[in-house]
N, C-alpha and C positions, 0 to 999 in steps of 0.2 A: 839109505841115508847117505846124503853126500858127504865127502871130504871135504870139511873147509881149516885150512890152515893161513894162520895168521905170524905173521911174523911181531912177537912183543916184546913191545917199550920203540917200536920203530912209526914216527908219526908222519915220516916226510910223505905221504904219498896224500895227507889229509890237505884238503880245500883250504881250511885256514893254520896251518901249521906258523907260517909266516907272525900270521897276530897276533895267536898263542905266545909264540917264542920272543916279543915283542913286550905282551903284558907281562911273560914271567921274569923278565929281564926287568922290567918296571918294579915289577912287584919287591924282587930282590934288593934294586937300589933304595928304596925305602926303606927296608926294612929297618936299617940301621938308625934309622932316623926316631924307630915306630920304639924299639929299643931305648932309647937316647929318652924318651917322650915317659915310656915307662917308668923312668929313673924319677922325673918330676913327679909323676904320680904319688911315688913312694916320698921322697921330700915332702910334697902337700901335706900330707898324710902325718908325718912327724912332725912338722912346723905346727899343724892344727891341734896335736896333741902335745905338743913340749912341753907349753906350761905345767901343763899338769904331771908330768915327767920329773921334768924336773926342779918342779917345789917352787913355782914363784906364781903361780895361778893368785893366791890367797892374798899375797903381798902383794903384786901386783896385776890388779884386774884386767886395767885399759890393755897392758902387755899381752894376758893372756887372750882378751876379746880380736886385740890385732890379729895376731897370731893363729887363732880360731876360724876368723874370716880369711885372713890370705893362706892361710891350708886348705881351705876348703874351695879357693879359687886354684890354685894350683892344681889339686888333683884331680879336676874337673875338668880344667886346660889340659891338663896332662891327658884324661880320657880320650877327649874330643881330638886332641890333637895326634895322637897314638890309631887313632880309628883313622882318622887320614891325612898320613904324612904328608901324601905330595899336596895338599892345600892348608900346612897348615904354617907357612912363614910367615902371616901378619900376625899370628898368634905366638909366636913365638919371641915377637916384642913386649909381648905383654907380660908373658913371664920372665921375661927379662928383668922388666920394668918391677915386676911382684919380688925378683931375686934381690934387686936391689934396694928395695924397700923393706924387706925383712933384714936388712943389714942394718939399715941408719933407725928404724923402729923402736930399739930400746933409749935412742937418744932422745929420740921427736916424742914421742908417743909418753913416756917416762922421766921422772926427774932421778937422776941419782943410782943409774942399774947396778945390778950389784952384777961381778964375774959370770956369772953361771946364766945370766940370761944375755952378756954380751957374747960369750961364747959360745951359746948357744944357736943365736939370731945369724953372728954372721958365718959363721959355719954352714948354718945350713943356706943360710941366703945365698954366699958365693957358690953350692956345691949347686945350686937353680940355675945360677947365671954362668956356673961352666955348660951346663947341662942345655940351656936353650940355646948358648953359642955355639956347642957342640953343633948341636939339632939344625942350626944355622947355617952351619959350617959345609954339614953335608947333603943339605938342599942346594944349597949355590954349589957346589961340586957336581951333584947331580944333573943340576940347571946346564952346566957347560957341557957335560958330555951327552 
């Protein structure tokens, strides 16, 4: 039986080490993005369910119907967009767009909100719209280098 000894965790001698160490540097600078993108997910997710959290579903339907569909846009952008960061900055206007909308929603949507659902909506809306200009932020970061 021959000796075959390998020298391991050492790639340089491999044909495509260069493309490798290329995606994995790619790979890495998303990540944070892919991160960032998760956080919406989890918002989606609360937004979709807050009415009924916290107690204004009954009282106020149309609130909770909004609230149910833009959660349910959210954490599906969130998905999609977490599945692939480096394509996913037209989309990340759109949850922008959803963050800001769960903001002004108890106004438009509602006559009369009561605290718990103002504080609820924009709470969570601005922590979307930090969240996509995060997501924003370090795509264009990544774009320059």
């Amino acid at each position: 039986m021959a000796d075959v000894s390998h020298r391991h965790g050492d790639i340089s001698g491999h044909p495509d080490a260069t493309e490798m160490r290329e995606r994995y540097a790619q790979i890495m600078q998303t990540r944070g993005v892919a991160a960032v993108e998760e956080l919406v997910i989890l918002a989606g997710v609360w937004i979709a369910v807050s009415a009924y959290t916290v107690h204004f579903a009954a009282a106020r339907p149309e609130l909770a119907i909004t609230n149910l569909v833009v959660g349910i846009a959210l954490a599906v952008l969130g998905l999609c967009t977490s599945m692939a960061p480096e394509r996913s900055q037209d989309l990340n206007f759109v949850v922008l767009l959803l963050g800001a909308w769960t903001i002004v929603a108890p106004w438009v949507v509602t006559r009369n909100p009561d605290t718990g659902m103002i504080l609820n909506n924009v709470i969570a809306g601005a922590c979307v719209c930090l969240f996509a200009l995060t997501a924003g932020g370090l795509l264009m970061s990544k774009r320059r280098t």
